[in-house]
C-alpha positions in Angstrom: 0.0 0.0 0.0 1.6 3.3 -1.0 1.1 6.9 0.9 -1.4 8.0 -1.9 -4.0 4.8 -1.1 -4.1 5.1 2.3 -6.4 7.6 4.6 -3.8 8.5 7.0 -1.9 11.7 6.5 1.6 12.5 8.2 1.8 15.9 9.5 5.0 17.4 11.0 5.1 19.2 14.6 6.2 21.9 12.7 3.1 22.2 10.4 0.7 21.4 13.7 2.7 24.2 15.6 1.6 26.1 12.4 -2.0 25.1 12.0 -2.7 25.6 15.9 -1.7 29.3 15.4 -4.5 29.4 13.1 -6.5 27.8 14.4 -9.6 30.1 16.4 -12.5 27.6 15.8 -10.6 24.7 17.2 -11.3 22.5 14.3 -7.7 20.8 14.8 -8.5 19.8 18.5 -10.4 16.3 17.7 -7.6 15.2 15.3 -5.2 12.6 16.6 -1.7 13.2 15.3 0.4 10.2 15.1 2.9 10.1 17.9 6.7 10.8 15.9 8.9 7.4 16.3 12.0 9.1 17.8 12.2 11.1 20.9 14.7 13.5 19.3 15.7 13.2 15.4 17.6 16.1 16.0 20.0 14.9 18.1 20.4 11.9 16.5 21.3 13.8 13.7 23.8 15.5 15.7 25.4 12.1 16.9 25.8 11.0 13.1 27.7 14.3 12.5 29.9 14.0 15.7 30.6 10.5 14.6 31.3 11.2 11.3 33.4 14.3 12.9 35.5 11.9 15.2 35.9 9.5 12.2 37.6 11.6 10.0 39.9 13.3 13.1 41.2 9.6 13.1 41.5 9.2 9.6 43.7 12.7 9.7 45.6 11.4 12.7 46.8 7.6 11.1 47.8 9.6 8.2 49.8 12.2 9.9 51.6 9.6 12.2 52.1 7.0 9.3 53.9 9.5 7.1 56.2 10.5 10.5 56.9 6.9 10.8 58.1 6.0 7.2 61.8 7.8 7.5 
């Protein structure tokens, strides 16, 4: 089943944030907005980079010490 057959839409927190600004009738309050599967994509997001970060610092540093070592 692809996103286009089914009935459930995905909305973001941002565009809820959004909509509940706008929202003076209170038409949004009786939808139920699917609960988002990570605690905190940002931060994971942040771990990849710090990883990827450390990664390469260790890359650098073999490198450096390998060509010290060769003479």
């Amino acid at each position: 089943m692809t996103c286009t057959d089914s009935n459930i839409k995905i909305i973001s927190p941002f565009l809820q944030g959004i909509a509940g600004c706008f929202d003076i009738a209170a038409f949004f309050d009786d939808i139920i907005f699917p609960v988002p599967k990570e605690a905190n994509p940002l931060a994971r997001d942040w771990q990849a980079v710090s990883s990827d970060y450390n990664n390469s610092l260790k890359f650098i540093h073999e490198e450096f010490n390998a060509a010290k070592k060769k003479p």
